[in-house]
C-alpha positions as CSV (number, residue, x, y, z in Angstrom):
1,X,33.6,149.2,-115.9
2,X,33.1,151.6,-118.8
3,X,35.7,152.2,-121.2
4,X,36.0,155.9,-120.9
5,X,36.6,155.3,-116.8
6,X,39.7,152.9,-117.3
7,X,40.7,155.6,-120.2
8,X,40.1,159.1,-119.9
9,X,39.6,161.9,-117.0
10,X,36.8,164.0,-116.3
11,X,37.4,167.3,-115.6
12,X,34.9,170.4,-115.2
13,X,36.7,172.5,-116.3
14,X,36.2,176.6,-115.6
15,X,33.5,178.9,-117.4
16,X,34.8,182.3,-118.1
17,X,32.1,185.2,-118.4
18,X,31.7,187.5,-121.5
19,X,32.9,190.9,-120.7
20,X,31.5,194.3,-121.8
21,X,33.1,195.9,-125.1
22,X,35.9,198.0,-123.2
23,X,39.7,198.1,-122.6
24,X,40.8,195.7,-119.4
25,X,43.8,195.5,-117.4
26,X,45.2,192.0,-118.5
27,X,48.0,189.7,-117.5
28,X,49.2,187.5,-120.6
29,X,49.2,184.0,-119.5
30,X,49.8,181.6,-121.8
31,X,51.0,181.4,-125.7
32,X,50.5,178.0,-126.9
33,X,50.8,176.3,-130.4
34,X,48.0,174.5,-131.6
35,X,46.3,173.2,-134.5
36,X,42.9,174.5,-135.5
37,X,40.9,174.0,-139.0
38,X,41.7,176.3,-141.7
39,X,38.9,178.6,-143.1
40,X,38.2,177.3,-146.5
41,X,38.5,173.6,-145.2
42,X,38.0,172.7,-141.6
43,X,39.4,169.1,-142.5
44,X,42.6,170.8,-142.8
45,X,44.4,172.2,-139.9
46,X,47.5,174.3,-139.5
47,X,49.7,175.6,-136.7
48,X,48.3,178.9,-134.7
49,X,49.1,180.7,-131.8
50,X,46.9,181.1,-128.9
51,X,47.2,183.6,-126.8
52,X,45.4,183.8,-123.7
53,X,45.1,186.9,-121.3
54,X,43.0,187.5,-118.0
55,X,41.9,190.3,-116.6
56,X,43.9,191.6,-113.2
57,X,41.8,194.3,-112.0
58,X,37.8,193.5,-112.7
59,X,36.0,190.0,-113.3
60,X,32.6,189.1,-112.8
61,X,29.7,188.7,-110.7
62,X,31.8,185.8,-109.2
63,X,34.8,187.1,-108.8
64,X,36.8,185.3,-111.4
65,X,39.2,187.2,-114.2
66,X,37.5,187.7,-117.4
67,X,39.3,185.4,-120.0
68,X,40.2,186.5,-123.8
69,X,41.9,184.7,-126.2
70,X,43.2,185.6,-129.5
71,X,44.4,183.4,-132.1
72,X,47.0,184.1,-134.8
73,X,49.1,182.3,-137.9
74,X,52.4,182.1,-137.4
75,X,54.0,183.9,-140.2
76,X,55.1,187.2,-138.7
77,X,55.9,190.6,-140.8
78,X,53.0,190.9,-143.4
79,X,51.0,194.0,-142.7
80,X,47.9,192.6,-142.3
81,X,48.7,189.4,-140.5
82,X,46.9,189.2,-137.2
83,X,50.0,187.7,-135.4
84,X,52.5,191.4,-136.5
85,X,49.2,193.7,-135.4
86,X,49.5,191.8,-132.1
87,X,52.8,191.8,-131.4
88,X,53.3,195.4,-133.1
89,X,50.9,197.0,-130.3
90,X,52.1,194.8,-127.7
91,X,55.9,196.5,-128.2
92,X,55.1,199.3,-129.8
93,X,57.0,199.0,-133.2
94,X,57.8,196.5,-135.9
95,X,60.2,194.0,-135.5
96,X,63.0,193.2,-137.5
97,X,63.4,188.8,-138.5
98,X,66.4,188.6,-135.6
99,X,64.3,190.4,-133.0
100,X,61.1,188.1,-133.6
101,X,63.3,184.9,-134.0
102,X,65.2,186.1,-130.7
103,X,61.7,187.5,-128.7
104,X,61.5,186.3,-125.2
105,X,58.1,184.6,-124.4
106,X,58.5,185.1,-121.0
107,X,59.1,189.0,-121.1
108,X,55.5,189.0,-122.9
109,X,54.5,187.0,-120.1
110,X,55.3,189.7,-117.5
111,X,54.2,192.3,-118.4
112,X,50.9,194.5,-118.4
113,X,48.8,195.0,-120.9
114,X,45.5,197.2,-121.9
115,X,43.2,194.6,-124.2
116,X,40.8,196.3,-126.2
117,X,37.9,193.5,-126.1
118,X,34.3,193.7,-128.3
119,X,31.2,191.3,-127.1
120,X,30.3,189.9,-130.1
121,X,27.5,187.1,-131.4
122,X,30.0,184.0,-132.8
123,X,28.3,181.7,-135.9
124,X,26.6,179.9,-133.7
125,X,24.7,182.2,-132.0
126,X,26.9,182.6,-128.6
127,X,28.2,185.5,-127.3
128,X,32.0,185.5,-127.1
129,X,34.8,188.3,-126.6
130,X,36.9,189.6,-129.7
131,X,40.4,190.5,-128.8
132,X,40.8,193.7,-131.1
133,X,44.0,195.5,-129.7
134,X,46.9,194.9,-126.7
135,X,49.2,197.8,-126.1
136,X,51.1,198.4,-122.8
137,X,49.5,199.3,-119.9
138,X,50.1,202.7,-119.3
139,X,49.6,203.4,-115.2
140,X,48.1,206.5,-114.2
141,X,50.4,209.0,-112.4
142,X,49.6,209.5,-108.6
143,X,47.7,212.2,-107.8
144,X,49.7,215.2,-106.5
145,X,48.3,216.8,-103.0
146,X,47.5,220.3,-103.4
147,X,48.7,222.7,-101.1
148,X,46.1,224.5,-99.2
149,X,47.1,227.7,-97.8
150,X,46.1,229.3,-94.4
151,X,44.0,232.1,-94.9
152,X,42.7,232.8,-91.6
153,X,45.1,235.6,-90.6
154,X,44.6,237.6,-94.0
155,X,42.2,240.3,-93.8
156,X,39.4,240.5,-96.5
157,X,40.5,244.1,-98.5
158,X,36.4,244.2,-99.7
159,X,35.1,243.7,-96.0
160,X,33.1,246.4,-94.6
C-alpha cells in the first residue's frame, strides 16, 4: 500500500469557468484567512483575506456559478489598500477602527452584491478573472402596467 493512500485523500475537486469582463449578480461565500507568499519574496508569507463570491443569476455552459476570488492584506484604513476599496464599495462609506473591529462577517455573507470582474491573462499564461469592484446590488424596480384606455366609443374629430 502506497504511502499517500494510508495518508492523504484524493479529491477532484470543482473547475470554475472564466467569465466575460462584466458586472455579475454575486452571493459572498466565504472570507477565509490564509497565508500566501509576499511579492518581493515568495519564501515569505503573510496573513491575507480571501474572499470568494459566486455568481447567483448566470454561470456557464454547464450550469455552475461563475467563481471570483479576491484577495486582500489585512491592514484596513489606508487609501489604497485593496482590503478598504473592498470593503468601502461593499458598504458604501469608510469605516471608522470600532465599526471594522465590530463588522459582522455574516451580514457580508448575506447580502447581494454587483462584482465588477475583468478576464485577464495571469503570469503564466492562463486566463483568470480579476475582481475590480463589489458594491450593493441595486434590484431593478418592477415595471409598472400602463393603463390603456378604451377608445372605441370616441369618434375620430378628423374622420370624413
Amino acid at each position: 500500500m502506497g504511502f499517500f493512500s494510508q495518508n492523504a485523500t484524493f479529491t477532484e475537486g470543482k473547475l470554475f469557468s472564466v467569465a466575460e469582463t462584466g458586472i455579475y449578480a454575486c452571493a459572498l461565500t466565504e472570507i477565509e484567512l490564509t497565508d500566501r507568499p509576499t511579492f518581493d519574496d515568495p519564501s515569505i508569507t503573510e496573513k491575507t483575506f480571501k474572499w470568494v463570491f459566486e455568481s447567483t443569476e448566470v454561470g456557464d455552459e454547464e450550469g455552475q456559478p461563475f467563481r471570483f476570488v479576491a484577495f486582500t492584506k489585512t491592514n484596513y484604513g489606508y487609501d489604497r489598500a485593496k482590503i478598504t476599496a473592498l470593503l468601502d464599495g461593499m458598504l458604501g462609506r469608510r469605516l471608522t477602527r470600532q465599526e471594522f473591529m465590530a463588522l459582522d462577517v455574516n451580514e457580508l455573507r448575506t447580502g447581494d452584491w454587483s462584482v465588477m470582474v475583468s478576464a485577464k491573462e495571469n503570469m503564466r499564461g492562463k486566463m483568470v478573472n480579476v475582481v475590480e469592484k463589489v458594491t450593493p446590488r441595486v434590484k431593478a424596480a418592477p415595471k409598472l402596467l400602463k393603463k390603456v384606455a378604451v377608445l372605441d366609443s370616441i369618434d375620430d374629430p378628423f374622420e370624413d
